[in-house]
N, C-alpha and C positions, 0 to 999 in steps of 0.2 A: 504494500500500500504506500503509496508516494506521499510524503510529509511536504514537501516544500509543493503546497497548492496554494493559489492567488487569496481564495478565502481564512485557510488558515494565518497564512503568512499576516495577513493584512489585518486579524484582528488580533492577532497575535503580537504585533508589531505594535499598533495603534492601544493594546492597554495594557502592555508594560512600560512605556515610552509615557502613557497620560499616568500610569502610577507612579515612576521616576519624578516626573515633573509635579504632578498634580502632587506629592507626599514635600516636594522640594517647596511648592508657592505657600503653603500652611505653613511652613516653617517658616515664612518668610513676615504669616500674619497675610496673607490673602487667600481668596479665594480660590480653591483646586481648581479651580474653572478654566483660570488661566494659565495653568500646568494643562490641564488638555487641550489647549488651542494651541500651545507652544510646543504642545508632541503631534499634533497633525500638520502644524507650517514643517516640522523637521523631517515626516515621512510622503510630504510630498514631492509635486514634480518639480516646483518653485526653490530646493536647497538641494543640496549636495547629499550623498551616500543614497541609502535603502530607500525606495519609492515605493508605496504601497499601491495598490490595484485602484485604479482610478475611477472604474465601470463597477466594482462591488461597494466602494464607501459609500456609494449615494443611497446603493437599494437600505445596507446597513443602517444610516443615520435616518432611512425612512421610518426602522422601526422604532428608531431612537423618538421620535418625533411622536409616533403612535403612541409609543409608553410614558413620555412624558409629559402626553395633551391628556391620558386616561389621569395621569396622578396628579395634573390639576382640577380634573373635575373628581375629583375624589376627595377633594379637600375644598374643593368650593366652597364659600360658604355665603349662602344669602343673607343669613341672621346679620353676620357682619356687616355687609355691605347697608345694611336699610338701617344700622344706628348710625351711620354719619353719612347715611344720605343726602342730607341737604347740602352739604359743603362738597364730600367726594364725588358725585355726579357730576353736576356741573362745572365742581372745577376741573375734575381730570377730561370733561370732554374739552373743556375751553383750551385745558393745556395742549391734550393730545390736534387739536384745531390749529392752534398757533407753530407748533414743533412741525407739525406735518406740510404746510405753507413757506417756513425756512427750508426745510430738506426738498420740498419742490420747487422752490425758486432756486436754491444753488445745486439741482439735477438739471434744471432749464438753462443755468446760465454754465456748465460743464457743455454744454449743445445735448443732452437727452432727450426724450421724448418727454412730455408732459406725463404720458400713464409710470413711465418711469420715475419720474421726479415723483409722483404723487406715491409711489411702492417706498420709496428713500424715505421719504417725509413720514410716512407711517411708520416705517420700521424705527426710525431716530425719536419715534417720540413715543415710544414703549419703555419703558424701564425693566428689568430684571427681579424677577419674585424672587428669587434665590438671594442673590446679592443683599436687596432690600431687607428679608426677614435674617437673612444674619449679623448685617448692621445694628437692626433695631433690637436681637437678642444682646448681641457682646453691650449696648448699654443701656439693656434693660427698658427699654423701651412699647414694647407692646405691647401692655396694659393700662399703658397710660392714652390720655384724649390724642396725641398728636401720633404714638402709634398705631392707634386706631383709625386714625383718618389717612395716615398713611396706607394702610392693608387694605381699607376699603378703596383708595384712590387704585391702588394696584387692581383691583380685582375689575374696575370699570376698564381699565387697560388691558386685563385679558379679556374681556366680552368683546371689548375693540377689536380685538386681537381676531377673534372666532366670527365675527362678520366680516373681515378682512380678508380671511381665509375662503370665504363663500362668494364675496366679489371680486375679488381679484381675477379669476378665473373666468368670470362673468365681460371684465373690463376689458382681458385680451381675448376674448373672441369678437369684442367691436371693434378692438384696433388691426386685429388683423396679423398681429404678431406670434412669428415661431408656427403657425400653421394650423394655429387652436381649429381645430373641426367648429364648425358652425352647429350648434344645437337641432338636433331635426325638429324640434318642439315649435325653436321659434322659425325656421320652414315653414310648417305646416300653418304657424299662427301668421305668417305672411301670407299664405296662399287665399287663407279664409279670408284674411281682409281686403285682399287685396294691392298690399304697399308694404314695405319693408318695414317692421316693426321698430329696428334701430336697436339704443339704447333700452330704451324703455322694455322691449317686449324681450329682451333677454332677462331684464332685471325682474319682472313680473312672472319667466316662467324658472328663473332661479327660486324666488320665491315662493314660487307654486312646489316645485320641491322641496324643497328645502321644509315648509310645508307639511308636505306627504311625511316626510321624512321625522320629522319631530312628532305628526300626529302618532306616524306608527309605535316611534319610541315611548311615549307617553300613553296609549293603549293598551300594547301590548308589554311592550321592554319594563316597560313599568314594576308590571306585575312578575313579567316572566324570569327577566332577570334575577331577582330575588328569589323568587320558587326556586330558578336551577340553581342557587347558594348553598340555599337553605336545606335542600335536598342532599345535594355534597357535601354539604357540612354533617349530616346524618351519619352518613356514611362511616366517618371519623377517619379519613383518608387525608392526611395533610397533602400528598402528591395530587392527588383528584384535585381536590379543591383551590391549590394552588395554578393546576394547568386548567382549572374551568375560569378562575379570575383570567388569564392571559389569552383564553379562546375567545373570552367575552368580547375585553379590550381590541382582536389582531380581527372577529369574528363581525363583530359593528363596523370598525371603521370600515374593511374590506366590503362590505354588505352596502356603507351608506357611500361610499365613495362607485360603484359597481351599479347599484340602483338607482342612488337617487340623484346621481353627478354629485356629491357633497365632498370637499375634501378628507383622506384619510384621517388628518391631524380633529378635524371635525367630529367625526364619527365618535373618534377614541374618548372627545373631553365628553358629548354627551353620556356616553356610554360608563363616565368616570359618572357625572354628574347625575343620573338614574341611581345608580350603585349607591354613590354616597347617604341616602337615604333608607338604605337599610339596613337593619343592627350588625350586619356584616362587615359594613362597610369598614373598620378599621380594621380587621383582619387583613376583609381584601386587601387594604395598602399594604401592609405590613407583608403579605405574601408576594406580591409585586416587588415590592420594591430592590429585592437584590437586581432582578433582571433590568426593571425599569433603569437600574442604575450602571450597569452594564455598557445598556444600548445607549441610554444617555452621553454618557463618556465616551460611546463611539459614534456619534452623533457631534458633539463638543470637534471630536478630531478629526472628522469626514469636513468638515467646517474651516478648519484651521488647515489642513490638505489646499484648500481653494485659493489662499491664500498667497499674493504673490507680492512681497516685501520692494522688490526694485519698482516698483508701478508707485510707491507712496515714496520712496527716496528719490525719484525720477521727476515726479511731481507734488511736492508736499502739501502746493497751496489748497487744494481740494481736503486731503484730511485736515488742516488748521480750520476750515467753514465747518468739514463734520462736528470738528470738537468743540468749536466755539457754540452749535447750536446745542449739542449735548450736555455741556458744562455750563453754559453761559444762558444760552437762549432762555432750555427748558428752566432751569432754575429761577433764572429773575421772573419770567411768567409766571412758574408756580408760586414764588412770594407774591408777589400782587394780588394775585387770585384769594391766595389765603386771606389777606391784608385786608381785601374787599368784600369780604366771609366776617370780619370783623373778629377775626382769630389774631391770638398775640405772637408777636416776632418768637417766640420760641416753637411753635406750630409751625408759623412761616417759614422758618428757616430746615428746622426737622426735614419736612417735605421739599424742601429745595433738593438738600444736600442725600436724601432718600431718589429723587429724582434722577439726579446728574449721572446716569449710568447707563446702557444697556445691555440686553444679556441675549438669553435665549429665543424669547418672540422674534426680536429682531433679526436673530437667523432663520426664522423658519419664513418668517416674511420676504426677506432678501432671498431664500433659496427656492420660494416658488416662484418669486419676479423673475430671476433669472431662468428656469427651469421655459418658465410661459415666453421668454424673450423681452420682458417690459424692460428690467434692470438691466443692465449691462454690465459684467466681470469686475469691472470699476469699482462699480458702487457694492460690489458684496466684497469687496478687499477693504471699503474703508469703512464699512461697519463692521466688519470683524476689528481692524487696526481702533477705531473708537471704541467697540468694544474691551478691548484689551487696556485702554489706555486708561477710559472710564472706570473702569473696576477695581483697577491698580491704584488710583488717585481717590478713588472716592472714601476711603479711612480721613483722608490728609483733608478733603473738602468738610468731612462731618466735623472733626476737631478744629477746622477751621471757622466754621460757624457756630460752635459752640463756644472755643476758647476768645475768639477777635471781632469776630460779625458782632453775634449778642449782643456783649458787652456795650460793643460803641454803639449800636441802636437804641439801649437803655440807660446811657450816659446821658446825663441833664443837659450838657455842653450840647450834644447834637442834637435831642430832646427840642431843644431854643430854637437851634439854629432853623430846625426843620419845621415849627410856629409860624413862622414869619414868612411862612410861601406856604402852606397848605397846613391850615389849623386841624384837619381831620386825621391827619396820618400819628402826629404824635399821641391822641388818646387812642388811636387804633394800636399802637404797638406798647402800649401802657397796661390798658384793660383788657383781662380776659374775660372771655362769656363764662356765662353759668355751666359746667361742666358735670359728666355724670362726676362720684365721686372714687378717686386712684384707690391702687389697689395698697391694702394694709402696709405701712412702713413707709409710703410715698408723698403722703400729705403733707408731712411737715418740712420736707426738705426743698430744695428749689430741684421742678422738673427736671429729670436728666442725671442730677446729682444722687446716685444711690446712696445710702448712710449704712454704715455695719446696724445690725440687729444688739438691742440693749440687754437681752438673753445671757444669764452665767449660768455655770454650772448644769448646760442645758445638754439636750440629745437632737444631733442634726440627721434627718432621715432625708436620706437622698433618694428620691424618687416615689411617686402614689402611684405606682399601678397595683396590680393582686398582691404583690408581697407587700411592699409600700402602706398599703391601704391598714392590711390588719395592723401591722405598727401602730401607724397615725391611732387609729380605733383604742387602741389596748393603752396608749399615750395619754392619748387624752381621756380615754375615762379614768385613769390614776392618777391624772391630772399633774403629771409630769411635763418642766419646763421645755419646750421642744420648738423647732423649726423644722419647712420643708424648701428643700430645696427642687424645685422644680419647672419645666420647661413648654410642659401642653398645655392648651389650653382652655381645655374642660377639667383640667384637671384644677386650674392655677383657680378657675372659677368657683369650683365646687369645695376648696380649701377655704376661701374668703370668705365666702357665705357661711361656714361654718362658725369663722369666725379666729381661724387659725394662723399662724403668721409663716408666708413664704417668701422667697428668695425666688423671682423670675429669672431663670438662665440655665444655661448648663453649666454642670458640677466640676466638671474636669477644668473649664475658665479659671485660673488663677483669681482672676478678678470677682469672680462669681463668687467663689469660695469662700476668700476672705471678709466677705462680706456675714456670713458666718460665723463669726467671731471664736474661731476652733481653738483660738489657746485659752478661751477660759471654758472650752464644753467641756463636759466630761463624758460624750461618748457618741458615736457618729455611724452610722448603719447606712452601707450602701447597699441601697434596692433594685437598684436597676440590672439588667439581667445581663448586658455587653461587657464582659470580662476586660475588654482592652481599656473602655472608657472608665470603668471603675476600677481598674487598677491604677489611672490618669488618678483619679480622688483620691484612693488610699496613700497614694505616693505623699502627694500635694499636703494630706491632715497630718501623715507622720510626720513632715518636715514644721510644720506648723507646730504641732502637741506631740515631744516623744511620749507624752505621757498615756492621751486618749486614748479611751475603748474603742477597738475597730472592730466592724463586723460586715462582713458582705453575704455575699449571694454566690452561689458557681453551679455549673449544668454536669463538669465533669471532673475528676482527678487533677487534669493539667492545669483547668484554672483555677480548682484549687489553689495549688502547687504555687499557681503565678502569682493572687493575689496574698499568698500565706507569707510569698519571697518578698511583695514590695512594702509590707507591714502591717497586717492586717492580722488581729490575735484571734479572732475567730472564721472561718472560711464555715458556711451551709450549703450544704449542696441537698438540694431537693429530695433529688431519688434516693439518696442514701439515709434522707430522715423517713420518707415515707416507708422504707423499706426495715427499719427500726420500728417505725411504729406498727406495722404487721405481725412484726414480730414480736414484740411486747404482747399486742392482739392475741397469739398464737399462747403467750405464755401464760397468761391468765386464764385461755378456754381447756389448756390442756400443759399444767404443767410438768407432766410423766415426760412427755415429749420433748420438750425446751423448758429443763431446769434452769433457774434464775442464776445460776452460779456459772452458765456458760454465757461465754461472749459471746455479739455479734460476730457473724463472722464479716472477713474483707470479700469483696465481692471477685469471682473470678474471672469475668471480665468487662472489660468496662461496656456501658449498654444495656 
């Protein structure tokens, strides 16, 4: 059997080269994202050495695109979106308005086509979910008012996103470009009238499917989805159930893009967005998500592959308009907007500086412009090149508006200065609105500024899922001094309302941690089940407290072993307690058999 084939090679290639990179930019303090974009510029045609298969990355990052349009509609969330709907609607459409007008005016003035410029324009004026919710986790920021308007400003941007996807397609079959087949629908809607429908009669029988399409999913997928879950869930077959979430996801989109002309990327998010609706639904993620992560990062590198570096060193002034609209455009828009929402420079500025990025959309937008012929190879070099540049910069942007912006907009001096030309601006960036109220520990300090927890002598439980949970439970009714440390967001909610005091972020964050106040707790329980990130904790509180009680979690001997090595005085491993308590069980119903005076035994082998 021949190893060196085009498909292995090439993803073989494309995710050791995005783990190299991608394990190197986290060390760096960014996002792996642009570890994978910087290992598909490397295995493409555009650099030197090993060139990966040029005709497989595209089909590859197709599924990448599949899987990663299902795991946004999987985590959709409407509730979000309609508590700062009055602000995030209209201002993310005004923004996404104004960004996509810059990115078509400097497509028009490159000599593009106008459908081209308007593909540039949209993709530039998307921002990145990923980017964005990890900014606002490392400061603690998404429970508060201004992370909130932020998440729901994002999520109008994906809906943008997912209409864009349905016209775009629609746009170059009017212009005529790359040879898009004419729709036999609108044909036939010609013949009957009489005249050439144009615009319009594509856009009416896009809509007609489109349509079809949603009614079916909402009739039937509705229901049926969830039954065929629910059923595989019966079963108790983690492999079933795991390959029925992925047939779902590969099984819609293929179905609506095949039936109803919708695109794949289309298919996948509603197909995420039905799903998430049923008590499945976090499973399903959870089972998805190695692969969705996979494709993802071959998708990332099929992208960064495209990428031809002498075209932007050749001609720089084109990416300098990219960036300026990215960094500059969009930002100053969205402050205004905010401004004119009667929200305070600290919101204003949040969402600027959450803004100033692009990520993923923008490749998937860029890669059907060009696929359809609107964009031109250009313009998907310099939204990758902004992409890269934007993401890399945007830490230095957010501490820039936190530590120097703020400040001097809430300085008296400029306060004055700004009186004396428009009396409405300074009480606009003075007072804020009536807001719901932040979450436990938040209120008293100035937004943004997290404060250590006032807790001695306490117990820090890391994580509320199933193990988590009983802790928290058995805590607090002995009513023992305690914190949690945690990062979901049903979960952060359903802690508050109790009335219990948490730590938004993840545990292994340095920053996150100390916030915790570990040198005066006396005892610290990691719950969460990922051996590598809780031994990141264990590590972190020993070097804090030689002194603390450590206790974790493990699934098997080795991480045992791992987290017993980075300092942890107690290691639980599940099966080995469940497997005690059987046998205890055993010892009580029939002590002739398993005398109290023998040991457990060690298990023979692991499994």
């Amino acid at each position: 059997m021949p190893h060196d084939t085009p498909l292995i090679s090439t993803i073989v290639a494309g995710l050791v080269l995005a783990f190299v990179f991608g394990a190197l930019a986290n060390r760096l303090r960014m996002p792996p994202l642009v570890g994978y974009l910087v290992a598909g510029i490397l295995v493409g045609p555009h650099t030197p050495g090993f060139v990966a298969d040029q005709s497989l990355a595209p089909e590859l990052a197709e599924l990448g695109v599949i899987l990663l349009m299902f795991g946004v509609g999987l985590h959709f969330s409407l509730k979000e979106l309609l508590a700062v709907r009055f602000i995030a609607i209209p201002g993310a459409m005004a923004q996404i308005g104004v960004a996509t007008v810059l990115g078509w005016a400097l497509g028009v003035a490159m000599g593009w086509s106008s459908a081209g410029g308007l593909v540039f324009g949209l993709a530039v004026s998307v921002a990145s979910t990923v980017v964005l919710l990890k900014a606002l986790q490392e400061r603690r920021l998404v429970e508060t008012e201004r992370g909130r308007i932020a998440v729901g400003w994002l999520i109008v941007e994906d809906l943008v996103t997912v209409l864009a996807l349905v016209l775009i397609p629609a746009l170059a079959s009017t212009t005529g470009h790359g040879g898009v087949a004419r729709d036999p629908l609108v044909g036939l809607m010609g013949s009957v009238l009489g005249f050439d429908p144009g615009l319009a009669g594509i856009l009416a029988v896009t809509a007609l499917k489109l349509g079809a399409f949603l009614a079916v999913m909402l009739l039937i997928g509705r229901r049926g989805i969830p039954w065929v879950l629910h059923h595989i869930a019966h079963t108790g077959s983690r492999e079933l159930f795991r390959l029925g979430v992925l047939a779902i996801a590969l099984g819609v989109a293929y179905g609506a893009a095949k039936l109803f002309g919708a695109s794949l990327a289309l298919g996948a998010f509603f197909a995420g967005t039905i799903l998430s609706e049923s008590e499945l639904s976090q499973r399903a993620a959870q089972e998805s998500l190695p692969l969705r992560d996979a494709f993802a990062v071959l998708f990332f590198v099929s992208v960064g592959m495209l990428f031809d570096p002498r075209a932007l060193v050749e001609n720089p002034l084109p990416l300098l308009g990219t960036l300026a609209i990215i960094l500059v455009g969009k930002s100053i828009t969205a402050f205004l907007i905010v401004i004119l929402f009667r929200r305070g420079a600290a919101i204003a500025l949040t969402i600027s500086a959450s803004l100033a990025q692009i990520g993923e959309f923008s490749f998937i937008l860029a890669d059907m412009g060009v696929t359809l012929h609107l964009l031109p190879e250009q313009g998907r070099s310099l939204l990758l090149a902004g992409a890269i540049i934007s993401i890399v910069l945007n830490p230095m942007i957010f501490a820039l508006c936190e530590r120097v912006i703020r400040p001097a907009l809430e300085a008296r001096v400029i306060r004055a200065a700004i009186a004396s030309v428009v009396p409405l601006v300074p009480a606009l960036l003075h007072a804020e609105t009536p807001a719901p109220p932040e979450p436990a520990g938040e209120g008293a300090y100035p937004e943004g500024e997290a404060a250590p927890t006032e807790l001695t002598d306490h117990v820090v439980v890391v994580g509320y899922g199933r193990v988590g949970g009983i802790v928290v439970a058995a805590l607090h009714e002995s009513r023992v001094p305690f914190l949690v440390i945690e990062d979901a967001d049903q979960s952060i909610a359903l802690l508050q309302s109790r009335g219990i005091e948490v730590i938004v972020g993840n545990a292994a964050s340095p920053d996150v941690l100390a916030l915790a106040n570990l040198p005066a707790a006396r005892s610290i329980v990691v719950a969460i089940p990922g051996a590598f990130e809780a031994g990141q904790v264990v590590e972190q509180a020993r070097a804090l407290n030689p002194a603390i009680l450590i206790i974790g979690r493990a699934h098997s001997d080795a991480e045992t072993e791992h987290l017993s090595r980075l300092g942890a005085d107690t290691v639980i491993m599940g099966e080995r307690e469940i497997a005690r308590g059987m046998i205890d069980r055993l010892r009580r119903s029939a002590p002739a058999i398993l005398p109290a005076d023998v040991a457990s035994p060690s298990p023979l082998a692991d499994g």
